[in-house]
PDB file with one MODEL, atoms N, CA, C and O in Angstrom:
MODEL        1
ATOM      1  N   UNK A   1      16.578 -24.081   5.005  1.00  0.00           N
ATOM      2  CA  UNK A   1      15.300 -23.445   5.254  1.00  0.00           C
ATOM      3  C   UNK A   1      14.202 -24.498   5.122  1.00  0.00           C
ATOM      4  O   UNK A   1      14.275 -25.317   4.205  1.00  0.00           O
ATOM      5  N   UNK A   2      13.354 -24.516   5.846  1.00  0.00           N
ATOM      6  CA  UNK A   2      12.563 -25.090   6.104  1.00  0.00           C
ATOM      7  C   UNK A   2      11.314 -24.529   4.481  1.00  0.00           C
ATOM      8  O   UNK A   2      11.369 -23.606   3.668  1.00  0.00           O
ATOM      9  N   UNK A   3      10.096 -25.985   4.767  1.00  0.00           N
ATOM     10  CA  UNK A   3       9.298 -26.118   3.293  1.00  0.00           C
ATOM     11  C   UNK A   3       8.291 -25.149   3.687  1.00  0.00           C
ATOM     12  O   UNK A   3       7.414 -25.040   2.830  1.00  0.00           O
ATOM     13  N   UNK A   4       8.110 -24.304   4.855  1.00  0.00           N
ATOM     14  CA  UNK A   4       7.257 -23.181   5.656  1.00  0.00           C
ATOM     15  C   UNK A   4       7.445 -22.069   5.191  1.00  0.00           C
ATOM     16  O   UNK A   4       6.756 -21.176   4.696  1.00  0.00           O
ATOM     17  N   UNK A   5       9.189 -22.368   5.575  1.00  0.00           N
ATOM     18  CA  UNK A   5       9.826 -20.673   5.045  1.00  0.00           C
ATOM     19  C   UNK A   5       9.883 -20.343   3.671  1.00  0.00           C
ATOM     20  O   UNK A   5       9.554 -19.234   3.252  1.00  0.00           O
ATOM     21  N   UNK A   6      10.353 -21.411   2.841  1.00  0.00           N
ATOM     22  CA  UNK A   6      10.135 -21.365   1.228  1.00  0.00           C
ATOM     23  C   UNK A   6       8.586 -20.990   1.085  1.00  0.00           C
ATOM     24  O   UNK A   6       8.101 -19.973   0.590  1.00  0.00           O
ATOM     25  N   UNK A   7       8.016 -21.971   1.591  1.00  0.00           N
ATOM     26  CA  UNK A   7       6.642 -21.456   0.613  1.00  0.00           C
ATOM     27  C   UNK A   7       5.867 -19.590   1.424  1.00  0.00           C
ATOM     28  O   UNK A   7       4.954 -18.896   0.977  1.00  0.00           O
ATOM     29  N   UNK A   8       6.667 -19.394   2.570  1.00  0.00           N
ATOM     30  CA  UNK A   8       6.164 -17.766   2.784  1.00  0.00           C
ATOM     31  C   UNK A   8       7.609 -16.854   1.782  1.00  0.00           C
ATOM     32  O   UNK A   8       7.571 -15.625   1.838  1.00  0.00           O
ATOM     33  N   UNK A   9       8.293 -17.240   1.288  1.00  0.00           N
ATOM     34  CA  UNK A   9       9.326 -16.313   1.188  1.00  0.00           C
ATOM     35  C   UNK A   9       8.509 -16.333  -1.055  1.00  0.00           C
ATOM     36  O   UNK A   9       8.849 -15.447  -1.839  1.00  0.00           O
ATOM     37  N   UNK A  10       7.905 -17.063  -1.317  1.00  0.00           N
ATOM     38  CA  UNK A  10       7.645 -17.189  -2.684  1.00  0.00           C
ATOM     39  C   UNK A  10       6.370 -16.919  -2.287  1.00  0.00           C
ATOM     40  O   UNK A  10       5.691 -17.576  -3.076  1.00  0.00           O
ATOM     41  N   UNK A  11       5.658 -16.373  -1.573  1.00  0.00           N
ATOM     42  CA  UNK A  11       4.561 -15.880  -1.203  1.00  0.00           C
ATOM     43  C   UNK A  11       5.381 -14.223  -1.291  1.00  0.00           C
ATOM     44  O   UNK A  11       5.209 -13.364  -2.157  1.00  0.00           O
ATOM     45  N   UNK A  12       6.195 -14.177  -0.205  1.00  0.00           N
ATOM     46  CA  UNK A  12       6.453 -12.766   0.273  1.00  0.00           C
ATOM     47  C   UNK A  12       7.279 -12.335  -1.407  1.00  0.00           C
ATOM     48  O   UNK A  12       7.591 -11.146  -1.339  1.00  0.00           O
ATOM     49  N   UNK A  13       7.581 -12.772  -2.426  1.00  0.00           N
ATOM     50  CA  UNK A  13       8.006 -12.047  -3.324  1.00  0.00           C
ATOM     51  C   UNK A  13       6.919 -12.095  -4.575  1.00  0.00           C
ATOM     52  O   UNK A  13       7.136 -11.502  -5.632  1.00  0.00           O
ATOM     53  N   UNK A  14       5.887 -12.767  -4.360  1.00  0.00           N
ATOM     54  CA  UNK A  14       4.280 -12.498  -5.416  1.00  0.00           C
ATOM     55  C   UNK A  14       3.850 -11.241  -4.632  1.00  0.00           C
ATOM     56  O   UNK A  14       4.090 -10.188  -5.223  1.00  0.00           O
ATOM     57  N   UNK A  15       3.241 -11.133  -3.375  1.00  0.00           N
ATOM     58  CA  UNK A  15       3.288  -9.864  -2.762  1.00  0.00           C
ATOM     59  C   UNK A  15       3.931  -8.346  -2.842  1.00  0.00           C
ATOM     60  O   UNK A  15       3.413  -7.238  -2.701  1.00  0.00           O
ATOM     61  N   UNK A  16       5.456  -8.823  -3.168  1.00  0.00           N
ATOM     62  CA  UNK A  16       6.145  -7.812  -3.762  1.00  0.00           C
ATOM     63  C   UNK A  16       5.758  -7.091  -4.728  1.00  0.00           C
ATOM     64  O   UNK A  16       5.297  -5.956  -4.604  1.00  0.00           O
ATOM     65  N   UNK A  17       5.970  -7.911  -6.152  1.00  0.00           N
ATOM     66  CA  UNK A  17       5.177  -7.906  -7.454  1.00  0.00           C
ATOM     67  C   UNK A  17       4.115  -7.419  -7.102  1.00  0.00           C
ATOM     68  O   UNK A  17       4.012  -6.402  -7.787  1.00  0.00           O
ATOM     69  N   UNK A  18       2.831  -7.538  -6.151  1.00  0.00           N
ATOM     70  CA  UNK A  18       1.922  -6.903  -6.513  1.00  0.00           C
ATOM     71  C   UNK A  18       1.258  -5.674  -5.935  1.00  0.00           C
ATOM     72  O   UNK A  18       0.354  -4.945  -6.341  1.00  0.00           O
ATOM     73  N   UNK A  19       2.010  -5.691  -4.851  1.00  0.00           N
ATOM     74  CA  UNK A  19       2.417  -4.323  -4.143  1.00  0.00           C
ATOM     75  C   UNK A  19       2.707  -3.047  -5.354  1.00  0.00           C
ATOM     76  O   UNK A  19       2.040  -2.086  -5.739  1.00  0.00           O
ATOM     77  N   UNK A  20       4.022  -3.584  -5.700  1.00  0.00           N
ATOM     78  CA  UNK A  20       4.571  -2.737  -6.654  1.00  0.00           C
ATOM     79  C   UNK A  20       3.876  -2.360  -7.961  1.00  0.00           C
ATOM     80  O   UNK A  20       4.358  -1.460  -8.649  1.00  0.00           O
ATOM     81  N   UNK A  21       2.761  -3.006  -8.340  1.00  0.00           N
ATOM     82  CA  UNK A  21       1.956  -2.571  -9.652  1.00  0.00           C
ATOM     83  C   UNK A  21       0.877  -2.045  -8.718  1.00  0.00           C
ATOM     84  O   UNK A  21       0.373  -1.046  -9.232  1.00  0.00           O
ATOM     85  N   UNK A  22       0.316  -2.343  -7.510  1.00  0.00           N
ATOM     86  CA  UNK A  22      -0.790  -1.266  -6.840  1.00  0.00           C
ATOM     87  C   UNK A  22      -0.257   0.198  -6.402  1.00  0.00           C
ATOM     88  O   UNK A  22      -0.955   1.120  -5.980  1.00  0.00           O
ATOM     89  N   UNK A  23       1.386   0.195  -6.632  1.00  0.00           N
ATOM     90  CA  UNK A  23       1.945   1.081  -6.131  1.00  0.00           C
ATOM     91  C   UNK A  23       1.900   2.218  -7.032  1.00  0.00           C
ATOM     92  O   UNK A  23       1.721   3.401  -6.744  1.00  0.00           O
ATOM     93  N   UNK A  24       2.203   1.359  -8.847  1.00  0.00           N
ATOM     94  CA  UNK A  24       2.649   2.332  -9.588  1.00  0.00           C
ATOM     95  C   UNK A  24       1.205   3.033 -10.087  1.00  0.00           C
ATOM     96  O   UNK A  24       1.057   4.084 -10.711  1.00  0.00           O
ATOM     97  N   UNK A  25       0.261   2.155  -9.630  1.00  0.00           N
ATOM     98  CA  UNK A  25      -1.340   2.202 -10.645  1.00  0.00           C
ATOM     99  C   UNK A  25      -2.059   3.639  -9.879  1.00  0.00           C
ATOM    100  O   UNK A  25      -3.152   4.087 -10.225  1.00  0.00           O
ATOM    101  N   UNK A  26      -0.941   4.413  -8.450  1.00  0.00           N
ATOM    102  CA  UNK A  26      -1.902   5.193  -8.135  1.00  0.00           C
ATOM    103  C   UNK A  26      -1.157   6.573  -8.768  1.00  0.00           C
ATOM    104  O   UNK A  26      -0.004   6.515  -9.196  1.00  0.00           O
ATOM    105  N   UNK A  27      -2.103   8.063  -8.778  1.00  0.00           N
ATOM    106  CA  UNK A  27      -2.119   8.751  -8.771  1.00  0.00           C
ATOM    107  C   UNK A  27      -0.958   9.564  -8.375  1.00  0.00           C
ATOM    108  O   UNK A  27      -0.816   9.676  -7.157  1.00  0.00           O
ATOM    109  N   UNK A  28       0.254  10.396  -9.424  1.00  0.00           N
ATOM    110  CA  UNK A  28       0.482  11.681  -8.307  1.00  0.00           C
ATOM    111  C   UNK A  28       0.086  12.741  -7.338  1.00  0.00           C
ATOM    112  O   UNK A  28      -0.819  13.553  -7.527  1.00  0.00           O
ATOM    113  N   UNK A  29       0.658  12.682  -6.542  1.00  0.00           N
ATOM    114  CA  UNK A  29       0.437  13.991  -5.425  1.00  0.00           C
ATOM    115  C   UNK A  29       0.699  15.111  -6.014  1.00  0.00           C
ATOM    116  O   UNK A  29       1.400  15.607  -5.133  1.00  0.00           O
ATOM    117  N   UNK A  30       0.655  16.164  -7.130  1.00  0.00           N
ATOM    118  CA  UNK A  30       1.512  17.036  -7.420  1.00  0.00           C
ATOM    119  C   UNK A  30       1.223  18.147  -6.348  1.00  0.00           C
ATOM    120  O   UNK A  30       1.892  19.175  -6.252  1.00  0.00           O
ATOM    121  N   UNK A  31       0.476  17.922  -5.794  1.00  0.00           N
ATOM    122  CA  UNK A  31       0.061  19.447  -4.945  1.00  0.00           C
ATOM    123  C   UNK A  31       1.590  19.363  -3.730  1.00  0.00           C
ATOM    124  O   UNK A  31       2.252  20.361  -3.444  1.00  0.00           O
ATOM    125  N   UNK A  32       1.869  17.966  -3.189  1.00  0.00           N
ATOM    126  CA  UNK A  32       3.127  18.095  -2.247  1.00  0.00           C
ATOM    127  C   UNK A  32       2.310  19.328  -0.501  1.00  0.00           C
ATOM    128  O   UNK A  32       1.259  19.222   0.132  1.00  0.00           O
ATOM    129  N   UNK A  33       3.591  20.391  -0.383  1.00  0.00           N
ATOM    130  CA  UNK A  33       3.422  21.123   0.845  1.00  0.00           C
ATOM    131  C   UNK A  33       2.705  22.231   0.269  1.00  0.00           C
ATOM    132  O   UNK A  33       2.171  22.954   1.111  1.00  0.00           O
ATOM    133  N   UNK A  34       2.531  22.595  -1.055  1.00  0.00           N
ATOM    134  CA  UNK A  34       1.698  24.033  -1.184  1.00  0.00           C
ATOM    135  C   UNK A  34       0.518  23.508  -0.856  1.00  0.00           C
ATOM    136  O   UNK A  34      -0.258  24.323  -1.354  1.00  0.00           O
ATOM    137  N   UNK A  35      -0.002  22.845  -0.446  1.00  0.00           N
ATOM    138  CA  UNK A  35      -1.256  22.567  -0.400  1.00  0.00           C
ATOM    139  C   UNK A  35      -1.559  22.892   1.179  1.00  0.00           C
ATOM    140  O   UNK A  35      -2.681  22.846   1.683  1.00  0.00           O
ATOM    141  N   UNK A  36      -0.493  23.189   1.780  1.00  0.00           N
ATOM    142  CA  UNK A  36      -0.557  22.814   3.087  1.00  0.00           C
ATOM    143  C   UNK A  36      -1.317  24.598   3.910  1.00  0.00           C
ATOM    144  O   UNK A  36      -1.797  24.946   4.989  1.00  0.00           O
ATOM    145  N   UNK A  37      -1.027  25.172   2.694  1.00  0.00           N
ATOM    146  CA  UNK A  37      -1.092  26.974   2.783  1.00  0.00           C
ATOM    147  C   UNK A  37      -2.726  27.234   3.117  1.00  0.00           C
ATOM    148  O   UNK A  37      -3.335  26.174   3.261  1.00  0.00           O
ATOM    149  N   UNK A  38      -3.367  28.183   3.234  1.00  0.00           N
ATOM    150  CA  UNK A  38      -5.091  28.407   3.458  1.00  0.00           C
ATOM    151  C   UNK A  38      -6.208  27.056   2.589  1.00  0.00           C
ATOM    152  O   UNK A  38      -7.439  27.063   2.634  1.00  0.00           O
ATOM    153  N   UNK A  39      -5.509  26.209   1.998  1.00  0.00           N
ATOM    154  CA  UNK A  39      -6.454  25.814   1.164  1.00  0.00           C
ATOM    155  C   UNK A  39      -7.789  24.668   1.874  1.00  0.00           C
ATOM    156  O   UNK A  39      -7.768  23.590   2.466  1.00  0.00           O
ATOM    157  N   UNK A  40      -8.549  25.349   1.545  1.00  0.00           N
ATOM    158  CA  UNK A  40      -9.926  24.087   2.486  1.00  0.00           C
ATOM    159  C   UNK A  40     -10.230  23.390   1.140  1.00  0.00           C
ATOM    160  O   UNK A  40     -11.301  23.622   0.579  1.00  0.00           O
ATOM    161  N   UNK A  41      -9.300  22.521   0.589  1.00  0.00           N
ATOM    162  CA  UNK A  41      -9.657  21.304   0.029  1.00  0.00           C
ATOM    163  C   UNK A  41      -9.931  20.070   0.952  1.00  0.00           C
ATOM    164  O   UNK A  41     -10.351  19.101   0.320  1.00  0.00           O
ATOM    165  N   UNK A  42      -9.774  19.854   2.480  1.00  0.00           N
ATOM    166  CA  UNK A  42      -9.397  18.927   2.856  1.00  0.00           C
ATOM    167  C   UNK A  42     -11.720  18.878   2.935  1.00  0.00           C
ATOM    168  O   UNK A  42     -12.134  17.732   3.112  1.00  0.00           O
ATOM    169  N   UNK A  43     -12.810  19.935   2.818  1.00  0.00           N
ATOM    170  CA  UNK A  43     -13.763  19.883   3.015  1.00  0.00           C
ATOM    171  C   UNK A  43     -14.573  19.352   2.157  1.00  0.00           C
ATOM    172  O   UNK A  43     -15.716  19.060   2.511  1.00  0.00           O
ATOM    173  N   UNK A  44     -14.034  19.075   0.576  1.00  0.00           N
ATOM    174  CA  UNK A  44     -14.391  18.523  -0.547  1.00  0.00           C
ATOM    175  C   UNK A  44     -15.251  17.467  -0.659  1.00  0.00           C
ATOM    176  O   UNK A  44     -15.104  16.360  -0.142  1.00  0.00           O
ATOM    177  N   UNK A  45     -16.306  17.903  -1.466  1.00  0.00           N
ATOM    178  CA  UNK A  45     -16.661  16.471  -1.685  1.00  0.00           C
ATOM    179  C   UNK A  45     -16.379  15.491  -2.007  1.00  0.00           C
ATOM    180  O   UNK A  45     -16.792  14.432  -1.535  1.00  0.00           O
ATOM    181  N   UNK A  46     -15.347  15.685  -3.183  1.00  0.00           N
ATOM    182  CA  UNK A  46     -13.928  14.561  -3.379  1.00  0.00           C
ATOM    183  C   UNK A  46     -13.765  13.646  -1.991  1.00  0.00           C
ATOM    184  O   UNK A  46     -14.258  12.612  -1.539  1.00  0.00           O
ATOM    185  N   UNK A  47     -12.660  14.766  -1.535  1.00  0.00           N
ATOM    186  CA  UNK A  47     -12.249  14.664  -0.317  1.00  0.00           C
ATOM    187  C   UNK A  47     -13.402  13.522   0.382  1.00  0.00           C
ATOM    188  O   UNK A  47     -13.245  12.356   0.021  1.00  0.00           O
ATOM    189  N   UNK A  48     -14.319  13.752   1.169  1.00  0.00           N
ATOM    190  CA  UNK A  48     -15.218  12.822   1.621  1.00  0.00           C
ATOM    191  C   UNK A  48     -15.331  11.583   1.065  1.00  0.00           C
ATOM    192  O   UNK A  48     -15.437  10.647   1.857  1.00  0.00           O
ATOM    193  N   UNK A  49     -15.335  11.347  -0.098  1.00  0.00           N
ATOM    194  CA  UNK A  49     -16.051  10.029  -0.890  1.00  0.00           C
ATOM    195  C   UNK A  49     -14.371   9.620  -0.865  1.00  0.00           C
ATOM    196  O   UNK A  49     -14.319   8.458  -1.268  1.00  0.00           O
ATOM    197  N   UNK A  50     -13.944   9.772  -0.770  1.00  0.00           N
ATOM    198  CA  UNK A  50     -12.691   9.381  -1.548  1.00  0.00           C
ATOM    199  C   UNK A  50     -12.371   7.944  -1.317  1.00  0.00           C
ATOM    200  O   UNK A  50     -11.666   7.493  -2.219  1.00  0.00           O
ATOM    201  N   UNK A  51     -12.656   7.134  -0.435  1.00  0.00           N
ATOM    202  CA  UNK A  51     -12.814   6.014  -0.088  1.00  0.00           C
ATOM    203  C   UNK A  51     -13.888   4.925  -1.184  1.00  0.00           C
ATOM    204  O   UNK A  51     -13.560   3.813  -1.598  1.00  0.00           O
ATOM    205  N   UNK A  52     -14.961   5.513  -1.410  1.00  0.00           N
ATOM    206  CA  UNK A  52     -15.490   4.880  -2.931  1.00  0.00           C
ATOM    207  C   UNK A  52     -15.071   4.999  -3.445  1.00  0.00           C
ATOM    208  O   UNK A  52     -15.597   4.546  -4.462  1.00  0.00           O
ATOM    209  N   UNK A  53     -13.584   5.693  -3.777  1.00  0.00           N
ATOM    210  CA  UNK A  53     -13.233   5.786  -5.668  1.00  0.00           C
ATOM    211  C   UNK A  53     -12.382   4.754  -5.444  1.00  0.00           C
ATOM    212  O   UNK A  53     -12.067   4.077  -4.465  1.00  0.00           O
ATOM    213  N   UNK A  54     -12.030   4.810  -6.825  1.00  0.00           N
ATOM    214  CA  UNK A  54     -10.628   3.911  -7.271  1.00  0.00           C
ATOM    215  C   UNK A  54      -9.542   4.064  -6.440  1.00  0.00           C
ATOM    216  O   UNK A  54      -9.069   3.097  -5.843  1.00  0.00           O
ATOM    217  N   UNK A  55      -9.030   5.341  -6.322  1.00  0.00           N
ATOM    218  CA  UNK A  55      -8.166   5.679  -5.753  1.00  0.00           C
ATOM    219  C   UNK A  55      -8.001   5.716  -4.269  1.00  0.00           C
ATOM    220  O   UNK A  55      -6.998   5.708  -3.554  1.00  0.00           O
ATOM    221  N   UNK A  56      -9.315   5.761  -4.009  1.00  0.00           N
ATOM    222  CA  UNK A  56      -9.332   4.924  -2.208  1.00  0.00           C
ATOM    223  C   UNK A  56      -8.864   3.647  -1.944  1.00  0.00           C
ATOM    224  O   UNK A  56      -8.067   3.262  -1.089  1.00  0.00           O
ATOM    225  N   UNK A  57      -9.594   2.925  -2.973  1.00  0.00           N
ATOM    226  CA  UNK A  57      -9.498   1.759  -2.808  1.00  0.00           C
ATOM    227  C   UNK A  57      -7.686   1.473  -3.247  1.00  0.00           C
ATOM    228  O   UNK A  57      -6.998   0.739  -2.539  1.00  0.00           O
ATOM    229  N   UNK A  58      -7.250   2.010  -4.199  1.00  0.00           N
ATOM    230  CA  UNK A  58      -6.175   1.850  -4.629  1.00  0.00           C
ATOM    231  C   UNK A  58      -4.797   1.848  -3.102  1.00  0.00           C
ATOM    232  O   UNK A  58      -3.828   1.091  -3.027  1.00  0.00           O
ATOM    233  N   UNK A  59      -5.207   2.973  -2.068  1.00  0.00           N
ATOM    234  CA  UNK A  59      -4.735   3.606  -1.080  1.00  0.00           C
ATOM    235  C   UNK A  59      -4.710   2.589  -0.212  1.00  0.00           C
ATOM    236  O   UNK A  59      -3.669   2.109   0.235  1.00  0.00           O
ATOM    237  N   UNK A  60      -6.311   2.055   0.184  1.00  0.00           N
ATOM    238  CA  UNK A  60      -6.256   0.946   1.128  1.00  0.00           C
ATOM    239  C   UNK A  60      -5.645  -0.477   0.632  1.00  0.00           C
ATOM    240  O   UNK A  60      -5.041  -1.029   1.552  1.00  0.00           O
ATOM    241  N   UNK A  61      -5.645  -0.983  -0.204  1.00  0.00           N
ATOM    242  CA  UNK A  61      -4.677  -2.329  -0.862  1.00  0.00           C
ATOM    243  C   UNK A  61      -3.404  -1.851  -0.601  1.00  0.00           C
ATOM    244  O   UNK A  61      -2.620  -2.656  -0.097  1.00  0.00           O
ATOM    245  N   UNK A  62      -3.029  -0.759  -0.820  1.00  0.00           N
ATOM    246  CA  UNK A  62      -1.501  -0.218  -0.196  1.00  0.00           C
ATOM    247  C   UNK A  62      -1.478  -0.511   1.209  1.00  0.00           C
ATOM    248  O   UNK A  62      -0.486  -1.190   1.471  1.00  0.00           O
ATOM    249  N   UNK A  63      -1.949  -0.346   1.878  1.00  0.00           N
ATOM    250  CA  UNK A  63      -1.983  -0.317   3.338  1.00  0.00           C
ATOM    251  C   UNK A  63      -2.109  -1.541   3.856  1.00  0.00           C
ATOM    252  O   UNK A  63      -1.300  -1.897   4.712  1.00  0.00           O
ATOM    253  N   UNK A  64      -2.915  -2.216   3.527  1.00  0.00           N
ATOM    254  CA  UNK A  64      -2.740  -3.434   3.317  1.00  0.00           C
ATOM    255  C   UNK A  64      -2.060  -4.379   3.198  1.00  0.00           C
ATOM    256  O   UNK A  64      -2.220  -5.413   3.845  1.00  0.00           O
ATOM    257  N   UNK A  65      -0.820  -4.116   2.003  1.00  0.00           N
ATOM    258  CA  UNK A  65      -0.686  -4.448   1.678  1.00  0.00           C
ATOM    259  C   UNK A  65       1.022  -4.510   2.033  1.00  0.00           C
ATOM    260  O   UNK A  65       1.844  -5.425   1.986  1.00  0.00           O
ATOM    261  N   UNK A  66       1.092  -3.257   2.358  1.00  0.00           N
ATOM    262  CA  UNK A  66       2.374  -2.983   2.978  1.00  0.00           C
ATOM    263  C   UNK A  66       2.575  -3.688   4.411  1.00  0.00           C
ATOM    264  O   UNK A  66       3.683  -3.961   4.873  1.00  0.00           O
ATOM    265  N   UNK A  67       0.880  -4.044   5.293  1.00  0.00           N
ATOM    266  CA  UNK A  67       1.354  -4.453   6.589  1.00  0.00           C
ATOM    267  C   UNK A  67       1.733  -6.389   6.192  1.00  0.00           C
ATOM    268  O   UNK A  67       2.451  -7.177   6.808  1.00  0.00           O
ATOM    269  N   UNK A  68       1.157  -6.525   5.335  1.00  0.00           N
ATOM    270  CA  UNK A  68       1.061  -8.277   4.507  1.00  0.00           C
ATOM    271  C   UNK A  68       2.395  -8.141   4.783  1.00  0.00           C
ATOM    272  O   UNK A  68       2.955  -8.679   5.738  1.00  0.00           O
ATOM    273  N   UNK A  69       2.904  -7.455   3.994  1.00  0.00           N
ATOM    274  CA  UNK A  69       4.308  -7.623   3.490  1.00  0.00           C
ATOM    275  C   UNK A  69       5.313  -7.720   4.730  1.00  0.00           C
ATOM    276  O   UNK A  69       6.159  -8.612   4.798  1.00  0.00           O
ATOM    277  N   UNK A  70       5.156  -6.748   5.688  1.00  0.00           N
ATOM    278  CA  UNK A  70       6.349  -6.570   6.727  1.00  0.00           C
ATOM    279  C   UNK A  70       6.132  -7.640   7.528  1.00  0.00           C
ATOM    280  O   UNK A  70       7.063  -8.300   7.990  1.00  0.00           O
ATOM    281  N   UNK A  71       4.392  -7.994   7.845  1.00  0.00           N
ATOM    282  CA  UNK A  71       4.360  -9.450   8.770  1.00  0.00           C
ATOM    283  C   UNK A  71       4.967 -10.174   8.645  1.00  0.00           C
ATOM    284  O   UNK A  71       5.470 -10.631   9.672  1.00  0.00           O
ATOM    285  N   UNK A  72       5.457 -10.964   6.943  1.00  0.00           N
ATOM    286  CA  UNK A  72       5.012 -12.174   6.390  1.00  0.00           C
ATOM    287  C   UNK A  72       6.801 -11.956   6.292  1.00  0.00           C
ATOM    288  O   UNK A  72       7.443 -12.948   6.640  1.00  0.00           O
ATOM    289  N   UNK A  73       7.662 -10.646   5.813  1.00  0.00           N
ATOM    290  CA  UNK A  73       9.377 -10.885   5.969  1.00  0.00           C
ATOM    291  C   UNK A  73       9.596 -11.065   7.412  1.00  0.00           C
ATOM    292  O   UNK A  73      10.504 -11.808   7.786  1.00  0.00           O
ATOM    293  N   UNK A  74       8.779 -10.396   8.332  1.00  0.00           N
ATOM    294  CA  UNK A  74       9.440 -10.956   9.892  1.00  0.00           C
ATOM    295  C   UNK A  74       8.862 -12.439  10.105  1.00  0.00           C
ATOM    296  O   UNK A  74       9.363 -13.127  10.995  1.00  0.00           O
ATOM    297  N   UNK A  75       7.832 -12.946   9.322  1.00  0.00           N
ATOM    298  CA  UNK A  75       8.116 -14.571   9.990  1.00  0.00           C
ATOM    299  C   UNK A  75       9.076 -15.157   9.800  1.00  0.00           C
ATOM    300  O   UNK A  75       9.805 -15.849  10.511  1.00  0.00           O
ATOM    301  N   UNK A  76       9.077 -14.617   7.925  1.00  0.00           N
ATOM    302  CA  UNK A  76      10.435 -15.426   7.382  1.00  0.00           C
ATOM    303  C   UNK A  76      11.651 -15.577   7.948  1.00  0.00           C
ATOM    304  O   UNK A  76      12.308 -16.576   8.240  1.00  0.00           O
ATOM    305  N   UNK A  77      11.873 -14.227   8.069  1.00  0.00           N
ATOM    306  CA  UNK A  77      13.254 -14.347   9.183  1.00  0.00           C
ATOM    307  C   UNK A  77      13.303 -14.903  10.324  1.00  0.00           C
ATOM    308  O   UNK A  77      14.409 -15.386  10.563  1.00  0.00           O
ATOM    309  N   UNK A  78      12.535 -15.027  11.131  1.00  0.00           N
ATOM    310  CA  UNK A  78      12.094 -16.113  12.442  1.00  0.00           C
ATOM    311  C   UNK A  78      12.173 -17.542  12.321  1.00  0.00           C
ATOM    312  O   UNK A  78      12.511 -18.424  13.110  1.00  0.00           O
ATOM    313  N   UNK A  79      11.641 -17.547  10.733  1.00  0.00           N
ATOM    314  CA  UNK A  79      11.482 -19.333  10.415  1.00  0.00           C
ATOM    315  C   UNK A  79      13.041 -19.865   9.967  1.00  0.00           C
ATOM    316  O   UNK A  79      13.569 -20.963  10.142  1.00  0.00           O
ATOM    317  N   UNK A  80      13.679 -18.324   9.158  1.00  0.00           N
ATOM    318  CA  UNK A  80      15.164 -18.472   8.502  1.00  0.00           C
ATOM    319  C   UNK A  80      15.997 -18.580   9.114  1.00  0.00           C
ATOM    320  O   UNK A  80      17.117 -18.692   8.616  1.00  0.00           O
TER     321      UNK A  80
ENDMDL
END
């Protein structure tokens, strides 16, 4: 393996690691599919802001963070 692929593959497993503590740091869902029944929570003011909280932000570093991740194993494997 090339000194490219090493240094993305010890990249792609710090990423891991920190994926996985943004992963564990969020919130349960307990509501699941009952939520799915008459309820107009989705009109909340919560709901709206939810992107300023923590937990927005927590959501988008996931997202993020998950696309980091899948880019950066398909180079590896390209470079591997």
């Amino acid at each position: 393996m090339s000194t490219i692929g090493t240094v993305l593959t010890v990249v792609l497993m710090i990423l891991a690691v920190v994926l996985a503590a943004i992963i564990l740091m969020q919130s349960k869902r307990s509501a699941g599919l009952g939520a799915v029944g008459g309820s107009s929570s989705g009109d909340s003011y919560w709901s709206k802001n939810k992107g300023n909280s923590m937990e927005g932000a927590l959501e988008k570093y996931t997202k993020i963070g998950g696309a980091l991740f899948m880019i950066i194993a398909f180079i590896v494997n390209l470079v591997g």
